[in-house]
ZALUM-578885 format. One record per residue (C-alpha): z, x, y. Coordinates in steps of 0.5 Angstrom, whole numbers, plus 500, padded with zeros to 3 digits. Last residue first. Layout:
<sites>
ZXY;...
</sites>
This chain:
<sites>
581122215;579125209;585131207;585125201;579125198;577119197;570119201;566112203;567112210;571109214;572101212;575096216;583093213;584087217;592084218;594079223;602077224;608074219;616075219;620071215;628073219;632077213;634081220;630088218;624083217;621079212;615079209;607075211;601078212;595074215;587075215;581080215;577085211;572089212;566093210;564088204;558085207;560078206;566080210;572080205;577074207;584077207;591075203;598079204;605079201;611083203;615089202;619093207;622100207;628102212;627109214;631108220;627101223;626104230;622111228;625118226;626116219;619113219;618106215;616106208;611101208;610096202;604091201;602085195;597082194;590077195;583078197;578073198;570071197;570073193;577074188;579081189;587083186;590087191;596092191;597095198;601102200;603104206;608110209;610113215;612119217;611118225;604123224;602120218;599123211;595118208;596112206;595109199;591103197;590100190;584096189;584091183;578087180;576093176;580098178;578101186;581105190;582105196;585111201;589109206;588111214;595107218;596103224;600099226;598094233;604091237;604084238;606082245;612077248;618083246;625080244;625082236;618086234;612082234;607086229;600086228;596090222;591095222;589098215;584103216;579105211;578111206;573111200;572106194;571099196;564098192;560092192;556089186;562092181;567088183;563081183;560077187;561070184;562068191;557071194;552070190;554063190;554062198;547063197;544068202;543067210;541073214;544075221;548081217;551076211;551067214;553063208;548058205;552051205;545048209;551046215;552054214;559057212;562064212;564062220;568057217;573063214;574066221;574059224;580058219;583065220;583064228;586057226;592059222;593065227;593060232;597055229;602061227;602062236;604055236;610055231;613062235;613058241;616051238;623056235;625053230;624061227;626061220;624053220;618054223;616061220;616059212;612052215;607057217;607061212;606055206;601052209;598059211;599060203;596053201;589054205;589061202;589057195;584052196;587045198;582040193;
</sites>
């Protein structure tokens, strides 16, 4: 049976292809969808117990884990990657957010940025993946005016609970679908929103 992150990297991947019909960007999204795969496969032994810090623990306390056995509460960096029309690299975007945390849910929000930027994610925690939405309101003085975009996200949770990584997928300022890598890593335990 397809698991739901294995649908939506297919679904990604086939968005970016037609959107694209470009040969190059459909081989770099096989890449993306590869490095998250390996990343996913990295969870698993042959013995089916799932590598945490150098020790193996079940597979099942992992993903039965619970919101309450790990917290999420405190301030990460969310670091995302970008390709812009007519450039060859990925450019990394980087904003502080306080996490917050409501059952199964976590609420981001950015703090105060030097561009003026803003960022927001909606997360539902489903072991060993988290799944949602992100908005950004751009800078007025950056190159996208202001403009505000939304998208979707999935990530994979270490099995320590201190970072997470995977794919982000919206459209662009053209309607073109764009996609790029996404990992959030925990600062430090501190909500308070003068933290940095």
């Amino acid at each position: 049976m397809t698991s739901g992150l294995e649908k939506y990297l297919t679904v990604a991947h086939e968005a970016v292809t037609s959107q694209t019909g470009s040969r190059e960007r459909a081989g770099m999204m096989r890449s993306r969808v590869s490095r998250v795969r390996r990343t996913r496969s990295r969870w698993a032994t042959p013995s089916g117990s799932v590598q945490c810090a150098g020790k193996a623990a079940s597979k099942e306390s992992v993903t039965s884990m619970t919101p309450g056995e790990l917290t999420f509460e405190g301030t990460w960096l969310s670091r995302y990657a970008l390709r812009r029309s007519g450039q060859s690299t990925d450019q990394a975007y980087e904003h502080y957010v306080v996490m917050r945390e409501q059952g199964n849910r976590l609420r981001a929000t950015s703090l105060p940025h030097s561009s003026g930027s803003t960022l927001s994610l909606d997360l539902t925690i489903e072991p060993p993946t988290a799944t949602g939405t992100w908005r950004e309101s751009t800078s007025p003085d950056g190159p996208y005016d202001g403009a505000t975009y939304h998208g979707a996200l999935q990530l994979i949770i270490a099995p320590d609970g201190r970072t997470m990584s995977g794919l982000w997928v919206g459209f662009g300022r053209h309607l073109n679908m764009k996609t790029g890598e996404w990992t959030l890593t925990l600062n430090e335990g501190s909500t308070d929103l003068d933290a940095r």
